[in-house]
C-alpha positions as CSV (number, residue, x, y, z in Angstrom):
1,X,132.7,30.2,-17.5
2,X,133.3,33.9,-17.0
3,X,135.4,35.2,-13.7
4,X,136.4,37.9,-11.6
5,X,139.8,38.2,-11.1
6,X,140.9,39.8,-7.9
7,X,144.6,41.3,-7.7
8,X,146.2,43.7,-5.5
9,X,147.9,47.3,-6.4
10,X,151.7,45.6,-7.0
11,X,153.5,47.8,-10.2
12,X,154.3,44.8,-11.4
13,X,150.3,43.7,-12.6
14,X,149.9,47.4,-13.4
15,X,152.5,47.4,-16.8
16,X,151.0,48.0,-20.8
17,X,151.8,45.9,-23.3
18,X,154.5,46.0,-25.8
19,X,152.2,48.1,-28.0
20,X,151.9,50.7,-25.8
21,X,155.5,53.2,-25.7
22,X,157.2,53.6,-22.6
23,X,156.1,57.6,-22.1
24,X,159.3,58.4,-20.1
25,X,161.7,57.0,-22.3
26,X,160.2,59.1,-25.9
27,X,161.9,61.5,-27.6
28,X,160.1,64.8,-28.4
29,X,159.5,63.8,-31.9
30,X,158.2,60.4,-30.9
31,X,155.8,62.3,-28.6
32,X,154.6,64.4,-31.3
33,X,153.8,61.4,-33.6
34,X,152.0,59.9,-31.1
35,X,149.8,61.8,-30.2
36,X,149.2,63.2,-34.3
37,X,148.2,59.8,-34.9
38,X,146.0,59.8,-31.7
39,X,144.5,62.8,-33.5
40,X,145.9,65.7,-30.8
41,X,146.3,68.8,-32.5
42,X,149.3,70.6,-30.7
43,X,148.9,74.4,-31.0
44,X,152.0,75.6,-30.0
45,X,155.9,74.3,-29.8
46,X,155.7,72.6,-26.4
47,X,158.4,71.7,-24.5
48,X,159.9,67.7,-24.6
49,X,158.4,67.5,-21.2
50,X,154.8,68.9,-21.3
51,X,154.7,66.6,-24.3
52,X,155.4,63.5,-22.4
53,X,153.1,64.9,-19.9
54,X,150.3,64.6,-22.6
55,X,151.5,61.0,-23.9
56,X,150.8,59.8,-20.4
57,X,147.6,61.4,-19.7
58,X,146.5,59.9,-23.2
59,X,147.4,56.4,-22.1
60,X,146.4,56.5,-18.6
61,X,142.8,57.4,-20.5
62,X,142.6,54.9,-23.2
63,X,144.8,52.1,-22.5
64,X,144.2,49.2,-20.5
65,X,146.7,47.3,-18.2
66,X,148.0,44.3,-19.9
67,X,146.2,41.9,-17.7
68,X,142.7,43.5,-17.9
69,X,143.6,43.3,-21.6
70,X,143.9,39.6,-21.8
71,X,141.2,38.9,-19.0
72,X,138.9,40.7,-21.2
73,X,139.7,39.3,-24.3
74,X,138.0,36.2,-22.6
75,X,135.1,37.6,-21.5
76,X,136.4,38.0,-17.5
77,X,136.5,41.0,-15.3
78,X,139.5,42.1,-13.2
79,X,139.6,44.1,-9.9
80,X,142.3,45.7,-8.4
81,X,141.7,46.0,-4.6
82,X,142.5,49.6,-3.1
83,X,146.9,50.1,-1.9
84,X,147.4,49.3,1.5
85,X,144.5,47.7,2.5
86,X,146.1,44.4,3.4
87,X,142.6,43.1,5.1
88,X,141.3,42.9,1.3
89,X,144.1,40.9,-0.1
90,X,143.0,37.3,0.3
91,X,146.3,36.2,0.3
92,X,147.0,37.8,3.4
93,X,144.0,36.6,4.7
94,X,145.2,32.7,3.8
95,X,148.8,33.8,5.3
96,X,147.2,35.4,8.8
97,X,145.0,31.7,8.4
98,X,148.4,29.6,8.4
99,X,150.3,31.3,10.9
100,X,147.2,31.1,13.0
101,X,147.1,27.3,12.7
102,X,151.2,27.1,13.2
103,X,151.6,29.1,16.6
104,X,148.6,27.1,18.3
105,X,150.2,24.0,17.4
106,X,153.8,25.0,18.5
107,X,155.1,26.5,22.0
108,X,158.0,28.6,23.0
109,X,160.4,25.9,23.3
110,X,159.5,24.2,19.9
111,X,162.3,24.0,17.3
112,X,161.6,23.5,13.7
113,X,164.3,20.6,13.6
């Protein structure tokens, strides 16, 4: 059965796979290969930077996150819920839930011990 996958905005869901280069860490030449075999014609001699500016606009564009990759290799869907919106993150919902239950079942002078 096909699912929706809910995650929050944490870096660490948001990384490509190994196929995908590391766009900060490419030599000038490596960005001009790139994006050749993306099929970018570069007019002019640009600059190591502006070149690494246009490797990472081209994979922001056409690459997916590795786990929307898999997810959809399966047939399922993923979601990232919007940064700092805590109130969608159902695991802070679950954690507000517990800590709920704990301090009406405790008072002040209640030791875990």
């Amino acid at each position: 059965q096909l699912s929706l996958v809910h995650m929050d905005n944490e870096a660490y869901h948001k990384v490509y796979g190994d196929h995908v280069p590391k766009w900060s860490t490419m030599r000038k030449h490596e960005c001009m290969e790139f994006l050749h075999s993306k099929g970018i014609k570069l007019e002019s001699e640009y600059s190591a930077v502006v070149l690494k500016v246009l490797v990472k606009d081209w994979i922001l564009a056409n690459e997916k996150f590795e786990c929307v990759r898999l997810a959809e290799e399966q047939g399922h869907k993923v979601l990232f819920t919007p940064p700092y919106h805590s109130d969608l993150q159902p695991i802070e919902l679950t954690w507000a839930w517990i800590r709920g239950k704990f301090g009406t079942q405790h008072s002040v002078g209640t030791t875990l011990a």
